[in-house]
C-alpha positions, -999 to 999 in steps of 0.1 A, spaced: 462 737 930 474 723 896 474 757 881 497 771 911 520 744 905 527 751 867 531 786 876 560 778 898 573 757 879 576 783 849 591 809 868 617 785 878 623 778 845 619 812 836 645 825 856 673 796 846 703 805 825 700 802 787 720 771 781 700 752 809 670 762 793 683 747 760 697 718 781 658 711 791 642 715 757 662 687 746 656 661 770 618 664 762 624 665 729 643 628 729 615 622 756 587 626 729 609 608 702 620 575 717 586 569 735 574 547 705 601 529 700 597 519 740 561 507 738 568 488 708 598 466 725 577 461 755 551 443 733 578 423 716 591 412 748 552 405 762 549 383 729 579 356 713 590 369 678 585 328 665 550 333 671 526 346 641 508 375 650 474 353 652 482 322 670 463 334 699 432 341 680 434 309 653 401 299 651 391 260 661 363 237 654 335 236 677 318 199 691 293 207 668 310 210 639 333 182 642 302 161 649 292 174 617 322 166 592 324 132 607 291 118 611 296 106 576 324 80 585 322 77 622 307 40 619 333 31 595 356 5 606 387 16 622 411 4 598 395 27 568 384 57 590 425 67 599 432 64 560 404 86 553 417 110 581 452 109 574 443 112 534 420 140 543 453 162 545 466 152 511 433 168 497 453 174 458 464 138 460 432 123 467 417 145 435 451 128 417 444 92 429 403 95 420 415 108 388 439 78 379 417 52 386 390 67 356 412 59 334 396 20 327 428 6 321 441 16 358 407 10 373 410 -29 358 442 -34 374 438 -60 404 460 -76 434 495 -74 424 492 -55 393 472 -28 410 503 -30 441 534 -28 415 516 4 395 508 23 429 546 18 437 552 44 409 530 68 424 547 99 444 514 101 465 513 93 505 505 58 519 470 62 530 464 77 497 475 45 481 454 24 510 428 36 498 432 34 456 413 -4 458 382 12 475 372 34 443 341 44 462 353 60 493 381 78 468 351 91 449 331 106 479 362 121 492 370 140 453 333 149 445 332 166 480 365 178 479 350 212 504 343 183 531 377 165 525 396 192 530 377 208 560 379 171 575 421 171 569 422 206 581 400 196 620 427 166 621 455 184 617 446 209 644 427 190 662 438 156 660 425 145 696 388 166 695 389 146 662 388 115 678 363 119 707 337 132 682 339 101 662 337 82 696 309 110 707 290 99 674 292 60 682 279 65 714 246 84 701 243 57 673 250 24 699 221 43 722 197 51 688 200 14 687 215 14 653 253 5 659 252 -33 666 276 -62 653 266 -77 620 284 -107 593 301 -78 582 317 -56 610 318 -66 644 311 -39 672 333 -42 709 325 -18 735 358 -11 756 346 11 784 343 43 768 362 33 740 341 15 708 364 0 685 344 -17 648 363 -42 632 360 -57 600 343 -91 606 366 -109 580 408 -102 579 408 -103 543 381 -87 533 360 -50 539 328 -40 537 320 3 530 291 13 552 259 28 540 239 46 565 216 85 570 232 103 595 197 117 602 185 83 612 213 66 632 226 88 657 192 94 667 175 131 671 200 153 662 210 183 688 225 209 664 200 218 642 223 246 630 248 221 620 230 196 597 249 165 592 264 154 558 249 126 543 267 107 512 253 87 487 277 61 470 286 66 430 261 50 411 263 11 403 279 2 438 255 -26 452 236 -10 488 230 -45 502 199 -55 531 197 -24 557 203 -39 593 189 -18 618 195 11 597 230 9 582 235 -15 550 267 -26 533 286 -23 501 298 -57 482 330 -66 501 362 -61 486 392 -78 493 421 -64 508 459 -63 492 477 -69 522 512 -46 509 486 -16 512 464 -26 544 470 -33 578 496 -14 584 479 17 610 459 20 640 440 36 664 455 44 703 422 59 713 435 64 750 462 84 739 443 99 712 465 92 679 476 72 648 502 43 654 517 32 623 540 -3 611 574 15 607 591 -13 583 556 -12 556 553 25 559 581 33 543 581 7 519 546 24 508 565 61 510 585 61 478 612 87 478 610 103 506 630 99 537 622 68 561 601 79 591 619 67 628 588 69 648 558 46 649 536 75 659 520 87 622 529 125 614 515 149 585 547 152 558 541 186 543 553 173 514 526 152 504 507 188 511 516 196 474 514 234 483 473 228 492 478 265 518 466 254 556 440 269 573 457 286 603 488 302 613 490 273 645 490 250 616 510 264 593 536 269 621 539 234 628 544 223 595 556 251 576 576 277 595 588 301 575 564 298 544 539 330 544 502 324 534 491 318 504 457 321 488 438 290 478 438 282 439 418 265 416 451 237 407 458 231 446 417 219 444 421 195 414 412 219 390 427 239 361 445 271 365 429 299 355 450 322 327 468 351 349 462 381 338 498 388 330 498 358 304 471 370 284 475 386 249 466 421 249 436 427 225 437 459 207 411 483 214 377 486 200 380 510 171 357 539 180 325 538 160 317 568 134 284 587 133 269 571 101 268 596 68 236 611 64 216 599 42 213 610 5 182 604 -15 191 602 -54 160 605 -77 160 598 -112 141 626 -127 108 615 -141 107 614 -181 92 642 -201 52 625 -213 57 615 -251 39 643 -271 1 632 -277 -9 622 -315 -46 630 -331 -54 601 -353 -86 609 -374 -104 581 -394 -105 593 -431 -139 598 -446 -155 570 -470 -148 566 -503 -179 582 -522 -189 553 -542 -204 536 -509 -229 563 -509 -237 556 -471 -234 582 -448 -208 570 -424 -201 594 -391 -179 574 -368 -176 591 -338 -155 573 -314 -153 586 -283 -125 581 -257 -127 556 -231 -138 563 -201 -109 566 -173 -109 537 -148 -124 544 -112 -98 525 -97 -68 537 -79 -40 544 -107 -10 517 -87 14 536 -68 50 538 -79 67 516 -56 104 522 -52 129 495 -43 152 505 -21 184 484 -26 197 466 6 219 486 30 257 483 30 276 488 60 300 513 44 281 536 24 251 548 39 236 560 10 201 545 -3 207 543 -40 175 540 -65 182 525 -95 171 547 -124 134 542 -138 133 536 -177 105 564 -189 71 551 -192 61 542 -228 24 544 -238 11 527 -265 -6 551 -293 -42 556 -291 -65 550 -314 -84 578 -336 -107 600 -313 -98 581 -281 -68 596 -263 -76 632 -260 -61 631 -230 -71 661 -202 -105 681 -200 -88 711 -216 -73 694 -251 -107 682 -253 -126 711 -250 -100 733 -274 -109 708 -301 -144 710 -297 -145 744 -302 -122 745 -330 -148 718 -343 -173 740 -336 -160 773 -351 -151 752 -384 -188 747 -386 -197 777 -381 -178 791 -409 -191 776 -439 -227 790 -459 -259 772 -455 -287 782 -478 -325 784 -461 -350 754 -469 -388 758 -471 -405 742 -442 -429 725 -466 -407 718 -489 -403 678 -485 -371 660 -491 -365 641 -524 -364 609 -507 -358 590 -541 -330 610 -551 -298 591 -531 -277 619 -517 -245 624 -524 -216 633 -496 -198 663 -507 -161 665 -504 -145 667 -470 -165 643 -457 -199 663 -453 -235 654 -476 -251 675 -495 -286 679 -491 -313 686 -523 -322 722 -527 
């Protein structure tokens, strides 16, 4: 059916004029080319051009992570949990203010002293609330991952904020652990529990395991945080599972001046002492409390929803090492270029130099001369060499001279020529063969001279002393 259709269709087209034929190709033509640009403005118009591209997707906290980032400071009182809250999104400034107050002449500063040197500080007023607890500002630095996760959820989520921390007072006031003591008191406003300090002018820090006072915990996945204070803060008596800090008194300029609306889920602030405590900037007309980004100190947020309320306009930015309270790292642009590793040369081969080895000192005869004749005793000294040793002549040992990195040559230092000592008569013939060639010549020499025939019974004249004849050699009586 389809295929009888297209057929038709052709012919028609087939059979049209030239120019209507031309007329046709270009219609499809723009057809094909301005299809894209038709889908594309119906998706605009499906989707506001304020919007970022992943508001819809912006990923939220979960019950059971909230429960997690604020079972640390859900039995706080309410007074110091909203400064840590509305701190929390100040993450760089809390890092500043925990930084200031190592230095011991800021941490020694007290009551008015401590009020008129904060009033210096550029940092927001819950920042400054909490500069006289030194504890809390130390938890909240050395975990600064948890801070800043913490200021993120509020931000977002202010009100899923509050009914976890009222989620996690319920669990603890059922565990049994959440009960009024001389140092908070505990009112249960049905659903509402509010903690109070027990004293106006002075606050105790909880100490508590998060493990142990909300009771069984259901998210196993989620394990709760669990805080230890800095070391040398007192933990006083443990009352049914929570202890206290030493109390610290409060500064009124810097406390007092915020508060929990839990029904409507929110921060109501003292309009007059906030922006006494807010030191130049501009002076806030509401008495509901809202995030300045410019107490934000660049610190990037964590969602487009977020970063759309309180920073239209600005793009993303990736986190940095400075924005966390740490030092910037060198950029790669600002380091010096090193020059490059000269390439390394195939080392010379090595020459051995030897000295050459002396030529042996020619070998001298000495002979003993013969007695004189008026000893008249027949004297044959026949001193024979000494015998070599049958130890192991040493081995020439040759130094080598340590190795220099630029000449790769192993010089030997020349050997002087070995000197011998001469000999003594008849004792340094010196090989097998000199020794033999003078034996023979010995013997031939003997050979040579006459010897006259004596009788066999003819007895020698043992009176008559005999005489050595020249040359060394005795005469014997005919």
């Amino acid at each position: 059916m389809r295929s009888d259709i297209i057929r038709r269709v052709a012919a028609k087209i087939f059979f049209l004029p030239a120019s209507a034929r031309r007329l046709m190709a270009l219609v499809v033509l723009a057809a094909l080319a301005f299809a894209p640009l038709v889908m594309a403005a119906s998706i605009a118009h499906a989707q506001p051009a304020d919007v970022p591209a992943d508001y819809q997707t912006a990923p939220l906290y979960g019950p059971e992570e909230l429960d997690q980032l604020l079972s640390p400071i859900a039995l706080y009182p309410d007074p110091l949990i909203a400064q840590i809250l509305m701190s929390a999104t100040y993450p760089l400034e809390v890092v500043q203010a925990d930084r200031w107050l190592q230095d011991p002449a800021n941490a020694a500063l007290k009551g008015t002293a401590l009020e008129a040197a904060l009033a210096r500080q550029p940092w927001a007023p819950s920042v400054k609330a909490l500069v006289p607890f030194p504890q809390v500002l130390w938890m909240m630095d050395k975990n600064i991952d948890w801070t800043e996760r913490l200021g993120n959820a509020f931000l977002a989520q202010e009100a899923d904020v509050m009914d976890a921390i009222q989620r996690l007072r319920q669990r603890a006031m059922a565990a049994g652990t959440l009960v009024s003591t001389p140092q908070q008191v505990v009112v249960y406003e049905d659903p509402i529990i509010v903690i109070r300090p027990a004293l106006a002018t002075m606050l105790y820090v909880p100490v508590y395991d998060p493990w142990y006072v909300y009771g069984p915990w259901p998210y196993p996945a989620y394990p709760p945080y669990y805080f230890l204070p800095p070391p040398g803060f007192y933990i006083g008596t443990v009352i049914s599972g929570i202890s206290f800090q030493i109390g610290i008194g409060i500064i009124a300029p810097l406390w007092g001046w915020s508060s929990f609306d839990w029904h409507r889920r929110r921060i109501d602030i003292d309009i007059r002492r906030f922006n006494v405590l807010n030191v130049g900037r501009p002076p806030v007309a509401t008495s509901i409390w809202h995030h300045d980004p410019y107490n934000r100190r660049g610190v990037p947020y964590r969602d487009a929803r977020t970063r759309a309320r309180f920073a239209p306009g600005v793009p993303a930015q990736p986190e940095r090492r400075e924005l966390r309270g740490y030092p910037p790292r060198p950029t790669p642009s600002a380091r010096t270029p090193s020059a490059p590793a000269p390439l390394r040369q195939a080392p010379a081969p090595r020459q051995l130099q030897r000295t050459p080895a002396p030529a042996p000192a020619p070998r001298q005869l000495q002979r003993t001369p013969a007695p004189a004749p008026a000893q008249r005793q027949i004297q044959r000294q026949i001193q024979r060499p000494a015998q070599p040793s049958t130890q192991p002549r040493p081995q020439r040992q040759i130094q080598r001279p340590a190795q220099q990195p630029v000449q790769r040559q192993i010089q030997r230092p020349a050997q002087p020529p070995a000197q011998r000592a001469p000999s003594p008569a008849f004792q340094s013939f010196g090989p097998g063969t000199n020794v033999r060639q003078d034996a023979a010549r010995g013997r031939a020499s003997r050979q040579t001279m006459p010897q006259r025939a004596t009788p066999r019974n003819a007895a020698p004249d043992r009176g008559k002393a005999r005489t050595p004849a020249a040359g060394g050699r005795e005469e014997r009586p005919r």
